[in-house]
VEXGU-811830 format. One record per residue (C-alpha): residue number from 1; residue in one letter; x, y, z. Coordinates in pm, 1 decimal. Each point is the difference from the previous one (the first is absolute). Layout:
i|aa|east|north|up
NUM|A|X|Y|Z
...
// end
This chain:
i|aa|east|north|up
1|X|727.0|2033.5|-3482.0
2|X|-0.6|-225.2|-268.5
3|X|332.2|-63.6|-50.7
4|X|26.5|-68.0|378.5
5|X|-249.8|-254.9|-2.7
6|X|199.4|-158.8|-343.4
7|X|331.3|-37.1|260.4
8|X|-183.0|-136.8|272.2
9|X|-179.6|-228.2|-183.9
10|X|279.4|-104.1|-235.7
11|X|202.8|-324.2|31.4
12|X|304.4|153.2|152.1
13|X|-185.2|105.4|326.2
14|X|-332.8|-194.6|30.3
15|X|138.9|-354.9|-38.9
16|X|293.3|44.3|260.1
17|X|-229.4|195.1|233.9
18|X|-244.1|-333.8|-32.5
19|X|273.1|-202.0|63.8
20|X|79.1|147.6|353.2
21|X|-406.4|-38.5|106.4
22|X|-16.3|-318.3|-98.7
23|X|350.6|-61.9|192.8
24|X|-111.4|200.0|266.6
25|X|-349.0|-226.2|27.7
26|X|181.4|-329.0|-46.4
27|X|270.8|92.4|308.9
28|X|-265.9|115.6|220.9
29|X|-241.8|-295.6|-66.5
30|X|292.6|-248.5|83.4
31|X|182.0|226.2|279.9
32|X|-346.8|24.9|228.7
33|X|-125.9|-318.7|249.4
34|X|-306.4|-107.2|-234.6
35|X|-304.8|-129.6|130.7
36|X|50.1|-367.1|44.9
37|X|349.6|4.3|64.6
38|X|203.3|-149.2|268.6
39|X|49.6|218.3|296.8
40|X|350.0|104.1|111.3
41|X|114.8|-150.7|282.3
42|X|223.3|216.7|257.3
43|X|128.7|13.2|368.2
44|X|-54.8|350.0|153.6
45|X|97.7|72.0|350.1
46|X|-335.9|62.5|259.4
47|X|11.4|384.2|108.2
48|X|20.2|-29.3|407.3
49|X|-144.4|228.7|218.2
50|X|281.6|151.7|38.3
51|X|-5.2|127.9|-375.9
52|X|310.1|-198.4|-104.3
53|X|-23.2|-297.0|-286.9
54|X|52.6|-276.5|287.4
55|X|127.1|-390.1|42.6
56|X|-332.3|-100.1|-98.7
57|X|-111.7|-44.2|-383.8
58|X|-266.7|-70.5|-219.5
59|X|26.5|-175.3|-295.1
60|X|-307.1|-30.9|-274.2
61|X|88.3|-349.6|-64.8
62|X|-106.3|-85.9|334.5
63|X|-302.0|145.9|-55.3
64|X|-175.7|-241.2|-300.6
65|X|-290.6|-122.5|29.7
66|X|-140.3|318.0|115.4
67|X|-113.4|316.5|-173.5
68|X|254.7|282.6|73.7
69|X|-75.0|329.6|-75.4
70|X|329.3|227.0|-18.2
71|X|-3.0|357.4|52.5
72|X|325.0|204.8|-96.3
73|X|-10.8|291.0|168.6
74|X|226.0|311.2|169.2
75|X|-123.0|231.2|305.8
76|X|110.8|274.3|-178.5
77|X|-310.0|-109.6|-281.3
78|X|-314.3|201.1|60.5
79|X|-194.5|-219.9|-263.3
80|X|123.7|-312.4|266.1
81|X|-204.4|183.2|247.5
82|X|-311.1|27.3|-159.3
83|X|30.3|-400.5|-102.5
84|X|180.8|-178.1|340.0
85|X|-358.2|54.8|183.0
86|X|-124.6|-206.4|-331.8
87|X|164.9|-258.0|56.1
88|X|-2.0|-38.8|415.8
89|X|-399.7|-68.1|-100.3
90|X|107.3|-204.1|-286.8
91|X|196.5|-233.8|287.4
92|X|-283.1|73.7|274.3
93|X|-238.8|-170.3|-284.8
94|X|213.7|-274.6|-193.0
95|X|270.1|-106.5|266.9
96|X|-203.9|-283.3|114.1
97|X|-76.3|-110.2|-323.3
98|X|349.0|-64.4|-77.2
99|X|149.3|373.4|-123.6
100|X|341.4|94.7|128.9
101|X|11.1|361.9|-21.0
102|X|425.0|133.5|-29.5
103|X|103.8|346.7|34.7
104|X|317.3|65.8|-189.3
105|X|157.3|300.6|85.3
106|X|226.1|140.6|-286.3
107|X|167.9|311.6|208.3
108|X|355.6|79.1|-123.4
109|X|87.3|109.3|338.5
110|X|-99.2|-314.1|246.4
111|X|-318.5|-81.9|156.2
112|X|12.1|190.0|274.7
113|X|-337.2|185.9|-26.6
114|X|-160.1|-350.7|-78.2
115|X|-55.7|-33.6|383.2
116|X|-208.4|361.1|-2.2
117|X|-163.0|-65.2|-340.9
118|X|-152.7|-359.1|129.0
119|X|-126.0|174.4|328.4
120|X|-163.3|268.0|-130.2
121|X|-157.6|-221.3|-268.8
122|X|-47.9|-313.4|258.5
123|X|155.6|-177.2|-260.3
124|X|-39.5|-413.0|124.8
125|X|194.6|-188.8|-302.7
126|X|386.8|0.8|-58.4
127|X|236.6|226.7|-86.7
128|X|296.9|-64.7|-171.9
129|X|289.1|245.8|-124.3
130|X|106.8|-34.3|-338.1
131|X|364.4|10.8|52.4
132|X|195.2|83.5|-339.3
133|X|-307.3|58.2|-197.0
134|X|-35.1|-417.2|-38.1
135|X|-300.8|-46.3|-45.4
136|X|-153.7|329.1|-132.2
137|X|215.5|-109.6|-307.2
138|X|-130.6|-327.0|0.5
139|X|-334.9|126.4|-36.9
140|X|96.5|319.0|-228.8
141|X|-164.1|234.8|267.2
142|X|-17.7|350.8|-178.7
143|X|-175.8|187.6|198.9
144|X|-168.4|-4.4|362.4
145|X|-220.5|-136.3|102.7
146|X|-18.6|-361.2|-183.7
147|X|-171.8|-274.2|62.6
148|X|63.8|-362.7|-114.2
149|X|-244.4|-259.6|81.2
150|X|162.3|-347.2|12.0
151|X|-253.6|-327.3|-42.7
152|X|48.8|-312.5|204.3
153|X|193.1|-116.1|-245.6
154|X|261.3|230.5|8.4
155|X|-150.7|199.8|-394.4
156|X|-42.8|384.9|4.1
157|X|-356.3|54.4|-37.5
158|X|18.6|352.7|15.3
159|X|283.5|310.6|-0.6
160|X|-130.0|361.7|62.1
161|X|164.5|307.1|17.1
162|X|-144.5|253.4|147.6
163|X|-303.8|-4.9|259.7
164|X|-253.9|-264.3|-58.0
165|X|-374.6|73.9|9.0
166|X|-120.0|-213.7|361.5
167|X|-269.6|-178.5|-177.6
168|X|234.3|-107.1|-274.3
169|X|265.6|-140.1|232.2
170|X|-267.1|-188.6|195.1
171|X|-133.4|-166.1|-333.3
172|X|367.9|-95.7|-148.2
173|X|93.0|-125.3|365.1
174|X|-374.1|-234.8|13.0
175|X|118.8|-145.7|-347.1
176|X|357.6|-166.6|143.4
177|X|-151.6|-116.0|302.0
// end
């Protein structure tokens, strides 16, 4: 055991396997929206109610000086349907106070069950189809659900994968407005 711990430990392995960490640490600091940062704009075509990305599109840009809270998200996601009636109260509650809510659904095979998913969730704010992935990359979305909330300034205040705690959400959302 010794002499295993003398190998791992020696210059020839521990140095190079610090090396990749650190690398590792550096590309993910700079790769990742950071708190602060300038939001990234994009166009995305409004699902109809039809469940086809239509004419009509939305583009984030057009949406500064309000907070804009961005939800990537699939119908196939079970996770998504714990959080989407999260964030129906989260628009219910804020929408007046100047929070646009923006589903963006991520489905590699269309938005067709968008229609389906917004009625049975009564689902009142936009949704928009992320056609080629756009803006998913944009926003390095890794997993479903994730949230981005977006200040009136157009900074990301907060990215979360994952499903966010209500009270949480409600708190980070009071702090842009």
């Amino acid at each position: 055991m010794s002499r295993a711990v003398d190998v791992l430990l020696s210059d020839k392995v521990l140095y190079p396997v610090l090396g990749l960490v650190f690398v590792a640490a550096v590309a993910g600091i700079v790769v990742r929206p950071r708190h602060g940062t300038e939001a990234q704009d994009f166009s995305l075509p409004v699902v109809t109610a039809a469940g086809r990305a239509g004419p009509d599109r939305m583009a984030l840009r057009d949406l500064r000086g309000q907070a804009v809270l961005l939800d990537f998200w699939a119908t196939w996601c079970g996770p998504c349907r714990i959080e989407t009636p999260i964030l129906v109260r989260m628009h219910q509650r804020f929408h007046a106070r100047g929070l646009t809510v923006v589903g963006v659904n991520t489905d590699a095979l269309g938005p067709a069950g968008v229609p389906s998913f917004q009625q049975a969730f009564n689902i009142p704010y936009p949704m928009l189809y992320d056609e080629g992935g756009a803006a998913s990359n944009a926003y390095q979305v890794e997993g479903l659900p994730t949230l981005v909330l977006i200040d009136r300034a157009g900074r990301v205040r907060l990215r979360h994968a994952g499903v966010l705690d209500e009270a949480q959400l409600s708190a980070a959302i009071a702090g842009v407005l």
